[in-house]
C-alpha positions as CSV (number, residue, x, y, z in Angstrom):
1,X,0.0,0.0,0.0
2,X,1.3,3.6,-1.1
3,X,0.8,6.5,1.1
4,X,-2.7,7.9,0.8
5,X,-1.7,11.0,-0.5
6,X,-0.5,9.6,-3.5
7,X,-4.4,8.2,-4.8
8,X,-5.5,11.4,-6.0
9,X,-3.8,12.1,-9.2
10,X,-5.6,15.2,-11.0
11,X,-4.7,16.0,-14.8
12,X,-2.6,19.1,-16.2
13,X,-0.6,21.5,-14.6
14,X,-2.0,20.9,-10.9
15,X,-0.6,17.2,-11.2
16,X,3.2,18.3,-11.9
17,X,2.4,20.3,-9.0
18,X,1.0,18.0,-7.0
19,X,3.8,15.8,-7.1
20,X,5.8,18.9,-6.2
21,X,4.3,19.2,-3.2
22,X,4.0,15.4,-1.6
23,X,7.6,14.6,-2.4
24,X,8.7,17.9,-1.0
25,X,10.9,16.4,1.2
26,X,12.4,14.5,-1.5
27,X,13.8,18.1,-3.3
28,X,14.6,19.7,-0.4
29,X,16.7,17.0,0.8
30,X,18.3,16.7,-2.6
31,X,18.8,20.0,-2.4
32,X,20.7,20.5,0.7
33,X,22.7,17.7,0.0
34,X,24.2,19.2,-3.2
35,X,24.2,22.3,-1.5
36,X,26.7,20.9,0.9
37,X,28.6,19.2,-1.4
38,X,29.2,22.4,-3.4
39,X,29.8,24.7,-0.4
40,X,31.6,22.4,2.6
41,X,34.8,21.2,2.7
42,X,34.7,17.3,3.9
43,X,30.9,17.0,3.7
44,X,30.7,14.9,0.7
45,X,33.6,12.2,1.9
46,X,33.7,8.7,3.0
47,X,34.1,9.0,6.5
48,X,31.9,12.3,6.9
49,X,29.3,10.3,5.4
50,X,29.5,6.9,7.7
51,X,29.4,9.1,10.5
52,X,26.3,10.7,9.5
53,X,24.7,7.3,9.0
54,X,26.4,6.1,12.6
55,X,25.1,9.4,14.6
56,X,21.5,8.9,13.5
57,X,21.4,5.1,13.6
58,X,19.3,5.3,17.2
59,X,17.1,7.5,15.8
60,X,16.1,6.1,12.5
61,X,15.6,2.9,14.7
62,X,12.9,4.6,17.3
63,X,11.5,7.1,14.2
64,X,11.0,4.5,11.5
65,X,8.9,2.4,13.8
66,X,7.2,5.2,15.5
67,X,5.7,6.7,12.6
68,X,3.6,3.6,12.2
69,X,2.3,4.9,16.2
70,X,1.6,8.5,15.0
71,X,-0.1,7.3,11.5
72,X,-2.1,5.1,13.5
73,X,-3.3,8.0,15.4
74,X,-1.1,8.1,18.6
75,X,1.6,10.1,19.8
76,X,3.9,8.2,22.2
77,X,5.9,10.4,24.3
78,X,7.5,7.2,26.6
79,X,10.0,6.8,23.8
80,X,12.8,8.7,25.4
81,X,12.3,7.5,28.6
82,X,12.4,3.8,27.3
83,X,15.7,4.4,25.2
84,X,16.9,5.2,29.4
85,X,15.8,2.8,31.1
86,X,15.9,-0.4,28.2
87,X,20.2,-0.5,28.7
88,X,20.1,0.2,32.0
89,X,17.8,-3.3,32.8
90,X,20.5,-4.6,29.8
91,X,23.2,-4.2,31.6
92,X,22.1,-5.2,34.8
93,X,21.4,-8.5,33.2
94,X,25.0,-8.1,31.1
95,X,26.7,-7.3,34.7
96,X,24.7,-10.6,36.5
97,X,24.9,-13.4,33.4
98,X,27.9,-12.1,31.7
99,X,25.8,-12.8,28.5
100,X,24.9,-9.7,26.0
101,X,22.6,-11.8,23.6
102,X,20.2,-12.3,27.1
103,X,21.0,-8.3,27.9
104,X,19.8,-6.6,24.8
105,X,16.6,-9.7,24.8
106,X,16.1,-7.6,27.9
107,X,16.3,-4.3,26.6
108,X,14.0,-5.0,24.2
109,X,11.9,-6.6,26.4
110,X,11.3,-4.6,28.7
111,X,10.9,-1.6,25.7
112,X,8.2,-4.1,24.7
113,X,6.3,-4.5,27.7
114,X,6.3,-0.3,28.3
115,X,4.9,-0.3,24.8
116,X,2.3,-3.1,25.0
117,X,1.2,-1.4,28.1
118,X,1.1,1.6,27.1
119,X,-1.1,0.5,23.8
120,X,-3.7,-1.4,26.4
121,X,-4.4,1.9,28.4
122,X,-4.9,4.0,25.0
123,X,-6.8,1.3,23.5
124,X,-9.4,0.3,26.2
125,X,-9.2,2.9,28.9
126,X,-9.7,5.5,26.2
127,X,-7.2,7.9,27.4
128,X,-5.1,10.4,25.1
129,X,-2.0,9.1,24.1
130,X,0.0,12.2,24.6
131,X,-1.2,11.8,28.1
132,X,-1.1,8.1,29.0
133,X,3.2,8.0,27.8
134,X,3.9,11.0,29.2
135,X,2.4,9.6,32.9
136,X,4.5,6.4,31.9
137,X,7.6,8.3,31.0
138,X,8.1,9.3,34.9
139,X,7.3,5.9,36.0
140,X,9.7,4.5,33.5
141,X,12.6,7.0,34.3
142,X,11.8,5.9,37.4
143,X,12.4,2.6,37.0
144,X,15.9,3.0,35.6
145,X,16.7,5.2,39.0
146,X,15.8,2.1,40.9
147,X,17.5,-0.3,38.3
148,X,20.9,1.6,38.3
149,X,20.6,2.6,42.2
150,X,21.1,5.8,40.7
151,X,24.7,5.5,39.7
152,X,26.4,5.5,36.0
153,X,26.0,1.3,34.9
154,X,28.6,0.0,32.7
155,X,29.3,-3.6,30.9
156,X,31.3,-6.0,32.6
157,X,33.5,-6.7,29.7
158,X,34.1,-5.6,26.3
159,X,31.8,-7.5,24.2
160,X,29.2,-5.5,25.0
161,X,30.3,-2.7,22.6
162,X,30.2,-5.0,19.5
163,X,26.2,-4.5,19.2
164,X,26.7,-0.8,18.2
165,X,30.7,-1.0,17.3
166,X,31.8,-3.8,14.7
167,X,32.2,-2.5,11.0
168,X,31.3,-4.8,8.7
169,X,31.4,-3.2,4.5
170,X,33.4,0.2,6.8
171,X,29.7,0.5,8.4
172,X,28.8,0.0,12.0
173,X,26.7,-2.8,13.4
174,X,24.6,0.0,14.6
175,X,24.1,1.5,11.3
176,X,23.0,-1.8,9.8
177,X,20.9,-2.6,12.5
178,X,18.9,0.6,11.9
179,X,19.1,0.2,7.9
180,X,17.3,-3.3,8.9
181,X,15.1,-1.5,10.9
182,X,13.7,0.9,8.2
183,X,13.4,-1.9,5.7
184,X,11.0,-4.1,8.4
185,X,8.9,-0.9,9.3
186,X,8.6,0.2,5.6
187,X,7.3,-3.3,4.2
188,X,5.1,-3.7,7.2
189,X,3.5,-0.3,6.8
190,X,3.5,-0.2,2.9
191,X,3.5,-3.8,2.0
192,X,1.2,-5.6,4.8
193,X,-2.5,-6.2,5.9
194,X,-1.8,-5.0,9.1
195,X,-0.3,-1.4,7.4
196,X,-3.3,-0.7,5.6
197,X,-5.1,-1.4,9.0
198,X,-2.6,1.2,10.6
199,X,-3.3,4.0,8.2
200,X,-7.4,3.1,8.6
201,X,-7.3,3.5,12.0
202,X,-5.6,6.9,11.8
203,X,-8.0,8.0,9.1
204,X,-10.6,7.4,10.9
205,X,-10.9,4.7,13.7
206,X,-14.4,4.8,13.3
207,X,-15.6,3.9,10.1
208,X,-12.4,1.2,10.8
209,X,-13.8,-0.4,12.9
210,X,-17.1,-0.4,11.3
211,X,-15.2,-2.0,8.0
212,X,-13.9,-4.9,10.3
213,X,-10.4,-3.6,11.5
214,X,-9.6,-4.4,15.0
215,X,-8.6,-0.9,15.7
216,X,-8.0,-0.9,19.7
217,X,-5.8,-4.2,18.4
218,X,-3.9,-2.3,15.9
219,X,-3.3,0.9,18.5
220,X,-1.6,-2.1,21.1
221,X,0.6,-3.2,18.7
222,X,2.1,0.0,17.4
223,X,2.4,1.2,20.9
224,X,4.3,-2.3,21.3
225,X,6.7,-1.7,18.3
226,X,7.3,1.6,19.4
227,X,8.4,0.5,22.7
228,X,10.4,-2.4,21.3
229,X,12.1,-0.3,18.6
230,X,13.1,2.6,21.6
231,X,14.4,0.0,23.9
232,X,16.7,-1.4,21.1
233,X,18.1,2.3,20.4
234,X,18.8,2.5,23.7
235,X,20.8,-0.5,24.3
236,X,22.6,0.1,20.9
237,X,23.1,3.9,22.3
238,X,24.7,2.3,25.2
239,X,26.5,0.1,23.0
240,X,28.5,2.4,21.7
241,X,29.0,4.4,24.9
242,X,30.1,1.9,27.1
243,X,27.9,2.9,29.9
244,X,23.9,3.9,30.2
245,X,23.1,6.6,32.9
246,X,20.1,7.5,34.6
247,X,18.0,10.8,33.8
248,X,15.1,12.7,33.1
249,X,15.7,13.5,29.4
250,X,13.1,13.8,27.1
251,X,15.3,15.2,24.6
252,X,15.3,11.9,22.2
253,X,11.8,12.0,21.9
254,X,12.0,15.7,20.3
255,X,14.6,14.0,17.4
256,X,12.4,11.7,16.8
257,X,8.9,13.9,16.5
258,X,11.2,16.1,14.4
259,X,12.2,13.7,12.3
260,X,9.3,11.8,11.2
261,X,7.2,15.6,11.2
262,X,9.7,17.2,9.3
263,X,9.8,14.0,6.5
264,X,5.9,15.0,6.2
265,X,3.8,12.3,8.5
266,X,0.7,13.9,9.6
267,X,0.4,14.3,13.1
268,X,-3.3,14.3,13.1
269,X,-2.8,10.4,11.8
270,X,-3.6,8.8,9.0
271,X,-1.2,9.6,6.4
272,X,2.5,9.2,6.1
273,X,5.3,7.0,5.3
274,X,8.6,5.0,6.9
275,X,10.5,6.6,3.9
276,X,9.9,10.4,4.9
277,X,10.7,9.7,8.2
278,X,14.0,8.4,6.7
279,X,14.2,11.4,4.7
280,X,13.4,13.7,7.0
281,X,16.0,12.3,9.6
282,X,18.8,12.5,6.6
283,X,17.6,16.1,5.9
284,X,17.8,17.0,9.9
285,X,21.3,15.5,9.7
286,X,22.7,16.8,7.0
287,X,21.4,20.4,7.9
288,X,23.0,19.9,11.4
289,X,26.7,18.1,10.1
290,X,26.8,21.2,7.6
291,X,26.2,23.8,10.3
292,X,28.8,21.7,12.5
293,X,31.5,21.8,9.5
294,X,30.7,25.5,9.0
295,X,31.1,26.1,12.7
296,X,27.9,27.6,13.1
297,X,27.2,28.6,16.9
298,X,24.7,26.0,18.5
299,X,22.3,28.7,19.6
300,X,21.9,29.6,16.0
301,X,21.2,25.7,15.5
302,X,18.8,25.6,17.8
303,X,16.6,28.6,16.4
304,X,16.7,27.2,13.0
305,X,15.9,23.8,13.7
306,X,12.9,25.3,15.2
307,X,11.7,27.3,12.3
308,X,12.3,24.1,10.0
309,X,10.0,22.1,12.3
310,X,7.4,25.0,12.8
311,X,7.7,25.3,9.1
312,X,7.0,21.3,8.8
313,X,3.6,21.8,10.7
314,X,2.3,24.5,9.2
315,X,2.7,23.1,6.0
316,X,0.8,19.8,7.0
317,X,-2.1,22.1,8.6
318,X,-2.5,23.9,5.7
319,X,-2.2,20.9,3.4
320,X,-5.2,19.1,5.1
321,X,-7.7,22.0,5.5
322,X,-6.8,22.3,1.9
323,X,-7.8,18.7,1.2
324,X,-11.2,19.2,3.3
């Protein structure tokens, strides 16, 4: 299944631009990238490049997955607090077994269970999703303060690091992981029963579940995924730290909203795609690595990031009041 947006096809001059306007994203990444390439010394090089791909690997793992949440209608705010807590339970079970295949199956466990909870109390207790993860975040960062006794955890030998840090092809394991990632959440979304049911839902979760689609179903299992996809960033994150720390920080979350708004998934829900939430990460990245090889102060980065983001919004809000 395409992305909705893409059904209507009108004739003439309002079709070219049409197609201007949904793959937006598309030219305006292309654009920067050659931009970059032009203008920046050491942009558009081999190792430049990898590290791109190896600083937004943790994202793209938590985005790709959570745009299926916020196309199905939700808006899961625990994600942050899971990509904390998931390596901290990781490496308590790394620092007790000595084995990291059983400390990232609990990572991603217990990313699982926040998720699958998290789907039940949308679901059937009818509370707003915004509101139900961000309750959940606290009780989750919570739960990594009492997990790591509040101190700084770190592996108990050096395997650990080979989840995030083996090259393989001059890529990390972390990269491919969240190349793997992307491919699973794009054919599930565009390829699958289940991702037609996911963008029904978000249409309208009504006259889904009218049609036969198991809607508070399909709002569990994204809310699952979600929380399965953040607790693998964050024992990947850890990974290639060394260490997982205890906090409050939201500030993962915000990446990932950014990126999958920016790449042009409505946040009202049904419409979107896994491939402009890859885009829209790349064009984040990209935007940021040139401001960072330009030596652009961070305050300035800040602002502008903000604008692009604002911009993002706006332009969904006024493309759907333009459709109704």
């Amino acid at each position: 299944m395409t992305d909705p947006a893409t059904l209507l096809q009108p004739s003439g001059p309002s079709r070219y631009l049409g197609v201007l306007a949904r793959y937006g994203i598309v030219w305006v990444t292309l654009a920067l990238f050659v931009l970059l390439a032009a203008t920046t010394d050491g942009f558009l090089t081999g190792p430049n490049l990898r590290n791109v791909l190896d600083q937004q690997a943790t994202l793209l793992i938590a985005a790709s997955v959570a745009t299926l949440t916020m196309i199905a209608g939700g808006f899961d705010v625990s994600i942050s607090a899971v990509a904390v807590a998931a390596p901290l339970v990781a490496l308590r079970v790394e620092n007790a077994t000595g084995s990291v295949a059983l400390a990232l199956i609990a990572g991603c466990a217990f990313g699982l269970i926040v998720g699958m909870a998290n789907g039940s109390i949308v679901a059937f207790a009818r509370i707003n999703s915004f509101i139900t993860t961000l309750a959940t975040s606290f009780i989750v960062f919570g739960i990594g303060y009492v997990v790591s006794e509040r101190s700084i955890m770190r592996p108990s030998s050096d395997s650990f690091r080979s989840i995030a840090r083996t090259r393989i092809a001059e890529l990390t394991t972390a990269t491919w992981i969240s190349l793997a990632v992307v491919v699973v959440a794009w054919i599930t979304l565009a390829g699958t029963r289940f991702g037609r049911h996911v963008y029904a839902t978000g249409g309208n979760a009504e006259a889904a579940r009218l049609a036969g689609v198991r809607t508070r179903l399909v709002v569990v299992v994204v809310f699952a995924l979600s929380g399965l996809a953040a607790g693998l960033a964050g024992v990947v994150a850890a990974s290639r730290t060394i260490s997982a720390t205890p906090s409050d920080d939201f500030s993962f979350v915000f990446g990932v909203i950014a990126a999958i708004v920016v790449g042009g998934t409505s946040i009202a829900g049904g419409t979107g795609a896994v491939w402009r939430t890859l885009l829209g990460a790349f064009f984040i990245a990209f935007m940021v690595n040139g401001f960072n090889l330009h030596a652009i102060d961070p305050i300035w980065q800040r602002i502008i990031q903000g604008l692009v983001i604002l911009v993002a919004v706006s332009t969904d809000a006024w493309s759907r009041a333009r459709r109704a």
